[in-house]
C-alpha positions as a Python dict, from the first residue, in 0.01 Angstrom:
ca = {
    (1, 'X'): (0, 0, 0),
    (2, 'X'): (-16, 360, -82),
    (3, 'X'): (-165, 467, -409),
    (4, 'X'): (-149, 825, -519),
    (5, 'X'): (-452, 841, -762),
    (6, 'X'): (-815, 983, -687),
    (7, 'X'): (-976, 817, -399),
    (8, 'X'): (-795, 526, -441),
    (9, 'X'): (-532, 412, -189),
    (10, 'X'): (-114, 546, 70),
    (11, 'X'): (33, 207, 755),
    (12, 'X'): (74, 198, 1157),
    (13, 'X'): (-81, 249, 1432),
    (14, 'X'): (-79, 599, 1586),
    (15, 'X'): (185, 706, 1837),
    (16, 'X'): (-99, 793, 2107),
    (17, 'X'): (-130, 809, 2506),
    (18, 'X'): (-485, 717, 2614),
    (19, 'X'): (-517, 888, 3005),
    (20, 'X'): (-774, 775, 3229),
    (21, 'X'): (-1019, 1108, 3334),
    (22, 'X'): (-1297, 1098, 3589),
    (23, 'X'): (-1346, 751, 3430),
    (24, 'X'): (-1334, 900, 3105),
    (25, 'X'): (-1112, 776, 2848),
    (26, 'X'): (-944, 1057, 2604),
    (27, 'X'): (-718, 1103, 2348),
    (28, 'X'): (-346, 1288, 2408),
    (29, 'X'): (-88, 1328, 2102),
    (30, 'X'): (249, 1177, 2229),
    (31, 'X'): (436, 1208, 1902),
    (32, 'X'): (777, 1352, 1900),
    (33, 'X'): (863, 1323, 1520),
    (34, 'X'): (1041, 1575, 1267),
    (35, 'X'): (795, 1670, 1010),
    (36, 'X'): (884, 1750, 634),
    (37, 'X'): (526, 1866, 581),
    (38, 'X'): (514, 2140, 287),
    (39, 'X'): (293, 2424, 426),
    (40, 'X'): (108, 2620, 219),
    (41, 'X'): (-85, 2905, 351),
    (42, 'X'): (-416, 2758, 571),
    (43, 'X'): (-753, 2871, 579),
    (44, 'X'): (-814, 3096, 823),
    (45, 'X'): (-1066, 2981, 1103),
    (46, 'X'): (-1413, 3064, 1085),
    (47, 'X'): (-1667, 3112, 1407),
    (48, 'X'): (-1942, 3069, 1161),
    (49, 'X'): (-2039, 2706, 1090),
    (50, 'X'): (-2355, 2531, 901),
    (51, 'X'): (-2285, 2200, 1116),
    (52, 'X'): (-2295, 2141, 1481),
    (53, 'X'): (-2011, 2143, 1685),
    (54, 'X'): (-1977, 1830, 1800),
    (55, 'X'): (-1761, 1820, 2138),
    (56, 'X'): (-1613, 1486, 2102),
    (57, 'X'): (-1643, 1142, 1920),
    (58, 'X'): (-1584, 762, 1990),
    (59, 'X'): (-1315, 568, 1788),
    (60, 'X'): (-1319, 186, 1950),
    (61, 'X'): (-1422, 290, 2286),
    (62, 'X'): (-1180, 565, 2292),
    (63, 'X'): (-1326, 929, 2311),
    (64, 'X'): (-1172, 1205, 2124),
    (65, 'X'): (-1229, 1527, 2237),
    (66, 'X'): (-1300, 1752, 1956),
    (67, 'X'): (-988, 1993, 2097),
    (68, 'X'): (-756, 1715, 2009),
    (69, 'X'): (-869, 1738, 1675),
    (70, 'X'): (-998, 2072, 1555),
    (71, 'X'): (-731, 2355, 1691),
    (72, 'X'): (-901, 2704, 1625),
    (73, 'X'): (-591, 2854, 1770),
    (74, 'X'): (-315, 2652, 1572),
    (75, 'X'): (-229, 2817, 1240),
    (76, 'X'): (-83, 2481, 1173),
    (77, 'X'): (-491, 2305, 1201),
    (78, 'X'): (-654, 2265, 895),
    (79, 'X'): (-915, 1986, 1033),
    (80, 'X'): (-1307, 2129, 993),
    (81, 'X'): (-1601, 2040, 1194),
    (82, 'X'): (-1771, 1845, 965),
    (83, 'X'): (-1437, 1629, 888),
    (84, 'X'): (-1364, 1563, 1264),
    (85, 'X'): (-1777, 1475, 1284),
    (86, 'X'): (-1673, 1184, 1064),
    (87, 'X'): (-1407, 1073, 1301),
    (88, 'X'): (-1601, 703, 1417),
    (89, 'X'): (-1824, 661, 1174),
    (90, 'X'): (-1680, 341, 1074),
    (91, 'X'): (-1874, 224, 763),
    (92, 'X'): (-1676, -52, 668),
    (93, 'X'): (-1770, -195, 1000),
    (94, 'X'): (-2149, -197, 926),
    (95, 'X'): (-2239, -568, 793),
    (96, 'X'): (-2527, -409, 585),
    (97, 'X'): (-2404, -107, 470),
    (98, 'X'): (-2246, -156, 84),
    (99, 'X'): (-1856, -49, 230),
    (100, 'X'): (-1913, -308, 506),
    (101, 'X'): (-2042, -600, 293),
    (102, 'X'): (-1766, -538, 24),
    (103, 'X'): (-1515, -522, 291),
    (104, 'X'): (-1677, -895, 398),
    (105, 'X'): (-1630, -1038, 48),
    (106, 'X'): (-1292, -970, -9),
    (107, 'X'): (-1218, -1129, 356),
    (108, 'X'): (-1408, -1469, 277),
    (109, 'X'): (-1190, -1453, -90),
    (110, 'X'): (-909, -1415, 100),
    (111, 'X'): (-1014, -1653, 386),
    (112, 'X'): (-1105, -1918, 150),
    (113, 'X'): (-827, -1943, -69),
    (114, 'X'): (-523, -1846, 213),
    (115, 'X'): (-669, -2031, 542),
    (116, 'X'): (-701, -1755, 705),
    (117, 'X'): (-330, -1708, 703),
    (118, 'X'): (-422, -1324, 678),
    (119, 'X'): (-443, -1117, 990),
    (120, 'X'): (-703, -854, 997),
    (121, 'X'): (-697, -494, 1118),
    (122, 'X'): (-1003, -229, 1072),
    (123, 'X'): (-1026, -44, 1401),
    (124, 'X'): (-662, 122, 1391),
    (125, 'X'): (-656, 507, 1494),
    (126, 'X'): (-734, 749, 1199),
    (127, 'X'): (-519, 997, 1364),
    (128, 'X'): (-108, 921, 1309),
    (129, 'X'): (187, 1072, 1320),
    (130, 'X'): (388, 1209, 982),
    (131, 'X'): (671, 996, 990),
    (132, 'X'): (385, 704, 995),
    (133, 'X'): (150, 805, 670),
    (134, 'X'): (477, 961, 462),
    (135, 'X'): (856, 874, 600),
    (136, 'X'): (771, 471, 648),
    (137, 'X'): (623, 453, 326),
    (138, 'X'): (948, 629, 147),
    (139, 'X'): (716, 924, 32),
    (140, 'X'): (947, 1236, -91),
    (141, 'X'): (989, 1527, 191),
    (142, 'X'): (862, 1718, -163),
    (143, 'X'): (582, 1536, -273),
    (144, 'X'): (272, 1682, -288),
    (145, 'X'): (23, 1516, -23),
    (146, 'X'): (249, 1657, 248),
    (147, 'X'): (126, 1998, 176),
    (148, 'X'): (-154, 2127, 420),
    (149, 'X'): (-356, 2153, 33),
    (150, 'X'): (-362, 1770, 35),
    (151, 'X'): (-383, 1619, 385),
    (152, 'X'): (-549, 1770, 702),
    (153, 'X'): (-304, 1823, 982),
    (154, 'X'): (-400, 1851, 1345),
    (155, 'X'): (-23, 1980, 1416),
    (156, 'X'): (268, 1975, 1197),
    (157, 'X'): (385, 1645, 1313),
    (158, 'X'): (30, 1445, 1334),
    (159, 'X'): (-230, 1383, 1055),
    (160, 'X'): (-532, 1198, 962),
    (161, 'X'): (-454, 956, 787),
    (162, 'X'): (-450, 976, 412),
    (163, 'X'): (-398, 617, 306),
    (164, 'X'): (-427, 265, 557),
    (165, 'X'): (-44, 179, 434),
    (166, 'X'): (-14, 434, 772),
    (167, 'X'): (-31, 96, 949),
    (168, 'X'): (252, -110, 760),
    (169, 'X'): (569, -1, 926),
    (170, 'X'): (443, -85, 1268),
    (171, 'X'): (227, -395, 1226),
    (172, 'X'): (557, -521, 1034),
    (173, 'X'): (765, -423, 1343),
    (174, 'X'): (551, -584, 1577),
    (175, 'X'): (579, -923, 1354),
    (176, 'X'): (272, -975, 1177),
    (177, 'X'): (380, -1088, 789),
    (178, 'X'): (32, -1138, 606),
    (179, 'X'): (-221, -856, 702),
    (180, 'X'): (-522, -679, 561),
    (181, 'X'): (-572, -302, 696),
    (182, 'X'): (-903, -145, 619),
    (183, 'X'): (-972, 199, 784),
    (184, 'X'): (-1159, 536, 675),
    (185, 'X'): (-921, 747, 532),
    (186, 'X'): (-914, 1166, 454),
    (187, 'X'): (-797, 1406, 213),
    (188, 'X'): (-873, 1733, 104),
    (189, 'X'): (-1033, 1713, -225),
    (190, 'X'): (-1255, 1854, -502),
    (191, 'X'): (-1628, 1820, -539),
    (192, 'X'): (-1808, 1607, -754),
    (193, 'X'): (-2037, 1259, -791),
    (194, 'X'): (-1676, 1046, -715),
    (195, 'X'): (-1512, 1239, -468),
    (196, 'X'): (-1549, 1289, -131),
    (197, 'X'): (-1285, 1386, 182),
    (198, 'X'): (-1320, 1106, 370),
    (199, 'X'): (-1347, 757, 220),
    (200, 'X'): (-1236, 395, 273),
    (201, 'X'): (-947, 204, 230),
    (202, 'X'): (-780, -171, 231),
    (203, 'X'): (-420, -257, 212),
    (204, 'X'): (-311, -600, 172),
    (205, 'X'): (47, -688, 214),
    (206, 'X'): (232, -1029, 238),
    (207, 'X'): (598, -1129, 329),
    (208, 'X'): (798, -1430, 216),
    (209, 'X'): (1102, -1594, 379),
    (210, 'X'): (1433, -1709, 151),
    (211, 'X'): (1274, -2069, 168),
    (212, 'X'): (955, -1972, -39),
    (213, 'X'): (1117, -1866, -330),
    (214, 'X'): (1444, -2112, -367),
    (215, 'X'): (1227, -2411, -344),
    (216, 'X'): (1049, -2230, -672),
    (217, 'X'): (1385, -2220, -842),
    (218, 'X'): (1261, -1810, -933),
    (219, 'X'): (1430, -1494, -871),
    (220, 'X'): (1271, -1317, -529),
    (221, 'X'): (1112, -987, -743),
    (222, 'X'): (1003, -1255, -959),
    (223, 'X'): (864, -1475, -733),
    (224, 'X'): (660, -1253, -519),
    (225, 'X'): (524, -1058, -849),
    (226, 'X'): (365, -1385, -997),
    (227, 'X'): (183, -1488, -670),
    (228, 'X'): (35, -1137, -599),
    (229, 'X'): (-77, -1111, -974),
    (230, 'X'): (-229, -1483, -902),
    (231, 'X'): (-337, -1315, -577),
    (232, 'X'): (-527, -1021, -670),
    (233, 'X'): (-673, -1233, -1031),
    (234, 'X'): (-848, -1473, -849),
    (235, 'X'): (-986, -1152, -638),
    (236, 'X'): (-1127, -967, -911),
    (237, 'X'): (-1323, -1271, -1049),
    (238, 'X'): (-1455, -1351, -699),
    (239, 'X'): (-1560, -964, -713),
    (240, 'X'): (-1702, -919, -1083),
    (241, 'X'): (-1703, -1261, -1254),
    (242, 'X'): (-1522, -1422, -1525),
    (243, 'X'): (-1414, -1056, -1663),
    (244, 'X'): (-1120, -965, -1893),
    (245, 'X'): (-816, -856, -1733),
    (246, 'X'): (-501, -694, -1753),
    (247, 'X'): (-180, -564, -1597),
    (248, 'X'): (-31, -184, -1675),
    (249, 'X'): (315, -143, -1542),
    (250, 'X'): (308, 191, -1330),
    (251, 'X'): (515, 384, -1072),
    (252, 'X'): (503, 411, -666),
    (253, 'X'): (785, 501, -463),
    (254, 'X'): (715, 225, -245),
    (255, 'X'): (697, -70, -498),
    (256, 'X'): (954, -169, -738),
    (257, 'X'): (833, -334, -1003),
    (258, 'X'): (472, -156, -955),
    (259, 'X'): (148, -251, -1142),
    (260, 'X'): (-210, -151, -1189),
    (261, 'X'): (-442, -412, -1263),
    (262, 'X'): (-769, -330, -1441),
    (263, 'X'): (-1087, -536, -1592),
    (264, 'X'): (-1288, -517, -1899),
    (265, 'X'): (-1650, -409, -1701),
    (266, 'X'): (-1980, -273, -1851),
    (267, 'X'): (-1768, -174, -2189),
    (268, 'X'): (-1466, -11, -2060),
    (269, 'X'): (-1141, -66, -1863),
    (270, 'X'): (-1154, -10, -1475),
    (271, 'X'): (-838, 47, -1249),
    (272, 'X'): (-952, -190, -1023),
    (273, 'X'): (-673, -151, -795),
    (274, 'X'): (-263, -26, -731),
    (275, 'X'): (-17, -309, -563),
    (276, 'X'): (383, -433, -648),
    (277, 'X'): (657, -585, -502),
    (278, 'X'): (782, -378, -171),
    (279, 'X'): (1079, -159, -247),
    (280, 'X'): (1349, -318, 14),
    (281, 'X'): (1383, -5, 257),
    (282, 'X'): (1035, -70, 351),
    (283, 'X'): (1194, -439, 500),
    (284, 'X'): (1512, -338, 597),
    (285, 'X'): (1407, -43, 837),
    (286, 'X'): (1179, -364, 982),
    (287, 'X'): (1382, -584, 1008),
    (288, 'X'): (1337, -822, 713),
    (289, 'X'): (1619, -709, 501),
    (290, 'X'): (1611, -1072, 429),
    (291, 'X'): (1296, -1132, 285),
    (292, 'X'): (1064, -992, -3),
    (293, 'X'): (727, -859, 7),
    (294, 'X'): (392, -765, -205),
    (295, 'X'): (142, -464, -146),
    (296, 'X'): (-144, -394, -244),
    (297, 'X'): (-443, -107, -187),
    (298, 'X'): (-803, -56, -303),
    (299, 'X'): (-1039, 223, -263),
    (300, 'X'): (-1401, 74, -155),
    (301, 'X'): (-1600, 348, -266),
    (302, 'X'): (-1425, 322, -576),
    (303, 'X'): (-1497, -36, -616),
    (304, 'X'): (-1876, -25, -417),
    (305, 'X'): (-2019, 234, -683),
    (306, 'X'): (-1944, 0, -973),
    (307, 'X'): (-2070, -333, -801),
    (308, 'X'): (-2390, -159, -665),
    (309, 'X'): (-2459, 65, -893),
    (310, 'X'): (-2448, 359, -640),
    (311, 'X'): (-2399, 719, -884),
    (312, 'X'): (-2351, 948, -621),
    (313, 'X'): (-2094, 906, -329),
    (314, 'X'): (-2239, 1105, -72),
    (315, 'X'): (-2498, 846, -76),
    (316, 'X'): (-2264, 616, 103),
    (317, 'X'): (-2280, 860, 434),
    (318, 'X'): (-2683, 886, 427),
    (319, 'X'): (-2906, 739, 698),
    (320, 'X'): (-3214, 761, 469),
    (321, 'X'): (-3385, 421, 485),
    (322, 'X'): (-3439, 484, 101),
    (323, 'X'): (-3110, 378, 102),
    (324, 'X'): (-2992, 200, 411),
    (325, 'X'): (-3289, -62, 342),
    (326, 'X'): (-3185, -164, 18),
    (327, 'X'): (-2858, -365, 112),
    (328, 'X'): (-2870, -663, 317),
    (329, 'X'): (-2568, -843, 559),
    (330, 'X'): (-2328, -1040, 262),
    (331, 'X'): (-2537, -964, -78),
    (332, 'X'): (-2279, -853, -260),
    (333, 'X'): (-2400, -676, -610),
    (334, 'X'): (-2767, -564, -547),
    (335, 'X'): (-2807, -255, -759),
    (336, 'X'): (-2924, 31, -582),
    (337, 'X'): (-3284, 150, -680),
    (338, 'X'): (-3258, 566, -702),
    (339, 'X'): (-3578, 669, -458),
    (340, 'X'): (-3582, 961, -635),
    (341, 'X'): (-3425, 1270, -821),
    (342, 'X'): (-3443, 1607, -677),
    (343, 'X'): (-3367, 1902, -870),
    (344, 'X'): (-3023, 2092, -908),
    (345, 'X'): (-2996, 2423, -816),
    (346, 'X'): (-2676, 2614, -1071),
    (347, 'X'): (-2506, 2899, -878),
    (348, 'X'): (-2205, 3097, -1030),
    (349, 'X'): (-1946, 3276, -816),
    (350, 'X'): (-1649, 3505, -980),
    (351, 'X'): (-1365, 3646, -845),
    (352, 'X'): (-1005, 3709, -875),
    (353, 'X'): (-753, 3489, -754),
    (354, 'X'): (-461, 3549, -567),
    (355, 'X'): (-107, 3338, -580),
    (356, 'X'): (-188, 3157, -250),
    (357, 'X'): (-516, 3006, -402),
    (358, 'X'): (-623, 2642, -473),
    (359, 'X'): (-930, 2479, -612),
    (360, 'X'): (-950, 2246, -298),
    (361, 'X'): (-916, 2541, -45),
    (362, 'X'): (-1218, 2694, -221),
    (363, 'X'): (-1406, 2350, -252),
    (364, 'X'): (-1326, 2331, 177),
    (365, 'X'): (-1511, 2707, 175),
    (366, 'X'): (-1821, 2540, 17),
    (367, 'X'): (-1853, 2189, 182),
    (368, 'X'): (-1833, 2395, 516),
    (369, 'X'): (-2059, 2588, 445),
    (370, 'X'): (-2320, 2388, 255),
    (371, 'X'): (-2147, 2019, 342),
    (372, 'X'): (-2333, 1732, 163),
    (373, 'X'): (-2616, 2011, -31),
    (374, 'X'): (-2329, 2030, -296),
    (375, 'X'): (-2314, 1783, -555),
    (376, 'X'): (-2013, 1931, -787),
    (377, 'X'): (-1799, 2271, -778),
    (378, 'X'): (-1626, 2278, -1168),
    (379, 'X'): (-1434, 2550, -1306),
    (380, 'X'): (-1586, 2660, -1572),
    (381, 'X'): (-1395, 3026, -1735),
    (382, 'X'): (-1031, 3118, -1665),
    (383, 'X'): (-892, 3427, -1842),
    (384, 'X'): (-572, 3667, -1720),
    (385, 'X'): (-591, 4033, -1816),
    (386, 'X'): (-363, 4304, -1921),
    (387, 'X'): (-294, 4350, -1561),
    (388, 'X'): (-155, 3997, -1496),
    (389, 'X'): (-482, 3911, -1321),
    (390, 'X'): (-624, 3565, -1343),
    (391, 'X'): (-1019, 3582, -1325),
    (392, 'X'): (-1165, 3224, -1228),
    (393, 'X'): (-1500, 3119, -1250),
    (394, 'X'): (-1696, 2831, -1092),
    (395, 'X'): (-2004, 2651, -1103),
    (396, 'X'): (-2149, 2572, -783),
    (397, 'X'): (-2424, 2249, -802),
    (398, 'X'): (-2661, 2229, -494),
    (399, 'X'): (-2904, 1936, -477),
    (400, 'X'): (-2991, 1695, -194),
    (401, 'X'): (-3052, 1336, -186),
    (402, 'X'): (-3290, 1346, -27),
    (403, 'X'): (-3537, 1644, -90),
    (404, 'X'): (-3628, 1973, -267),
    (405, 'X'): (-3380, 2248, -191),
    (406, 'X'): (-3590, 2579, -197),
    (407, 'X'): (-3467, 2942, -374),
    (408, 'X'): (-3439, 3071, -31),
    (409, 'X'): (-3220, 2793, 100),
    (410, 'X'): (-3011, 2783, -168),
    (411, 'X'): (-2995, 3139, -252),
    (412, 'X'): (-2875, 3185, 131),
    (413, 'X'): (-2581, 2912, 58),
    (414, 'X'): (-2456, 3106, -230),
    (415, 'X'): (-2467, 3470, -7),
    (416, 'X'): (-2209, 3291, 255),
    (417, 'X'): (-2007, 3102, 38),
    (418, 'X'): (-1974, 3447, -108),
    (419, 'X'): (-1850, 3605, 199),
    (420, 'X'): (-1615, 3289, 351),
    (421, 'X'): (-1442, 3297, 16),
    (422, 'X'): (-1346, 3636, 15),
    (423, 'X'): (-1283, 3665, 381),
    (424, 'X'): (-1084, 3339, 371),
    (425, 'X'): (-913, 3259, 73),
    (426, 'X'): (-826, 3652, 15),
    (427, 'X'): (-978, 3701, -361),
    (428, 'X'): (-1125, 3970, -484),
    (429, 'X'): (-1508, 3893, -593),
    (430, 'X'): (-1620, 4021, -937),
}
């Protein structure tokens, strides 16, 4: 289910062609949906880039030319290099990586307890259409992650995903009734130690038939709300343990009554995860205007840094055997060793904003220029003068995982973040 909080989690497969080239599969757009997409002024595109173009990428056998994706002649195209490099990647397919072996736990919880009665789907197209990731999961034509601010769009009717509930509508339509999606997922975000644009997701999401609920003797709403809080209980203590629990009532557009369930972990309350009982519109535009449903949706990463101890979540995406070598195919829980701490390197940068700026334009500036050598971007003055000008200033945080960054390196960062932001995001530097 969709969950509109940091990193955490908002189902169906994309509306694709796949054509047959010379032997080489690629990937075509075929969608022909309206689009209430809220556009906001894009970045402009750039010919300068710190990472490699990369001319295409393989999702399940499929390959993705990197023209599908990244559109330098389509105003519309707000999908960078280094996201569509991502595009693939997979980690919650990776037995020993920590997304893949959390991923793996919550299967043999859900295995064990449900014989198997849920279906699983984790290699379902990133790239979907907008009636997919907002209309079929009743998200407003006004609400915020439409906006090209929020979500990367590769045309005004097709998007990378933003949440694995862009699977629901069609998995539902195709008759599955108990299913678990789990999928990388991408949005546009600030910078900092538990952010990151792409990340990984897992819906869960369970229908029951008129015959489940009157042999209970309980209302339908009621029904289905005890046995996904029973449900997702018994999945927390296979997770963390015998921990303290409890419910917060909450609001999604797509669950009515909604809840948030959180545990008592290392001294303070965790939102563990987002689920409720599936608002009917969901079932009747399926079909199942007859039956009752629960949802639910977790963020991995989220979940992953707590259980493994992992501070940083650009570690996740690291191929440093410093790292890699420290999990191990279904240990769930090892705490991750730091291999060492490099030094930060504090830049400032200044300028004067104009009314078509946001915070995560600027943080897309400096993750494409200095991608994973930035660690946080915070705000860190605001003041408006006589004028009715609004001065910002932000701190800028460069370190790498995995070595020394040198004056030279990092004071040639700074010099092009400089000139991207003020070519791009049109602000006046100070």
């Amino acid at each position: 289910m969709t969950i509109f909080s940091v990193q955490s989690t908002i189902f169906t497969r994309a509306s694709v062609a796949i054509l047959s080239s010379n032997g080489l599969k690629r990937f075509s757009f075929a969608s022909s949906f309206s689009s209430n997409a809220l556009y906001s002024s894009p970045l402009p595109k750039t010919k300068k880039r710190r990472f490699p173009i990369v001319s295409a990428v393989d999702i399940n056998g499929v390959t993705i030319a990197r023209n599908d994706v990244v559109r330098d002649d389509d105003p519309t195209n707000n999908v960078p290099d280094s996201i569509f490099s991502k595009l693939g990647m997979q980690l919650h397919r990776r037995d020993k990586h920590p997304i893949g072996i959390l991923k793996n736990a919550i299967y043999d919880y859900f295995d064990s307890n449900y014989a198997k009665q849920f279906e699983k789907f984790e290699d379902l197209s990133p790239i979907v259409t907008t009636k997919q990731n907002f209309d079929d999961v009743l998200v407003p034509a006004d609400h915020v992650s439409r906006s090209l601010n929020d979500t990367y769009y590769v045309d005004p009717q097709t998007v990378l995903r933003c949440h694995t509930s862009a699977h629901q509508a069609e998995l539902l339509r195709e008759g599955h009734r108990r299913f678990l999606v789990t999928g990388d997922v991408y949005r546009r975000d600030s910078i900092d130690s538990t952010h990151y644009p792409v990340f990984h997701q897992m819906e869960g999401f369970c229908v029951f038939s008129p015959e489940d609920w009157n042999e209970s003797g309980k209302d339908s709403t009621l029904y289905a709300a005890e046995d996904l809080k029973k449900c997702l209980e018994g999945l927390a203590r296979h997770l963390f343990g015998g921990v303290e629990m409890r419910w917060v009532d909450t609001y999604f557009p797509f669950t009515e009554p909604s809840f948030e369930l959180e545990i008592y972990f290392k001294e303070d309350w965790l939102e563990v995860l987002g689920c409720g009982v599936t608002e009917q519109r969901i079932l009747k535009q399926s079909g199942l205007e007859n039956n009752v449903a629960w949802a639910f949706g977790l963020g991995l990463e989220r979940l992953a840094m707590v259980l493994f101890d992992i501070p940083d979540i650009r570690l996740f995406w690291s191929d440093d055997e410093r790292f890699t070598s420290q999990f191990k195919k279904g240990e769930l829980g090892v705490k991750f060793k730091p291999f060492s701490k490099y030094p930060p390197c504090y830049k400032d940068i200044s300028f004067w904003i104009s009314e078509s700026f946001t915070e995560n334009n600027f943080c897309e500036v400096v993750r494409g220029i200095a991608g994973d050598l930035v660690e946080e971007v915070k705000l860190i003055d605001s003041f408006t003068n006589k004028k009715g000008m609004t001065s910002h200033c932000y701190r800028i945080v460069f370190r790498s995982m995995e070595r020394s960054l040198t004056d030279e390196e990092v004071n040639d960062l700074q010099s092009k973040v400089r000139d991207e932001v003020q070519r791009k995001l049109n602000v006046e530097l100070r």
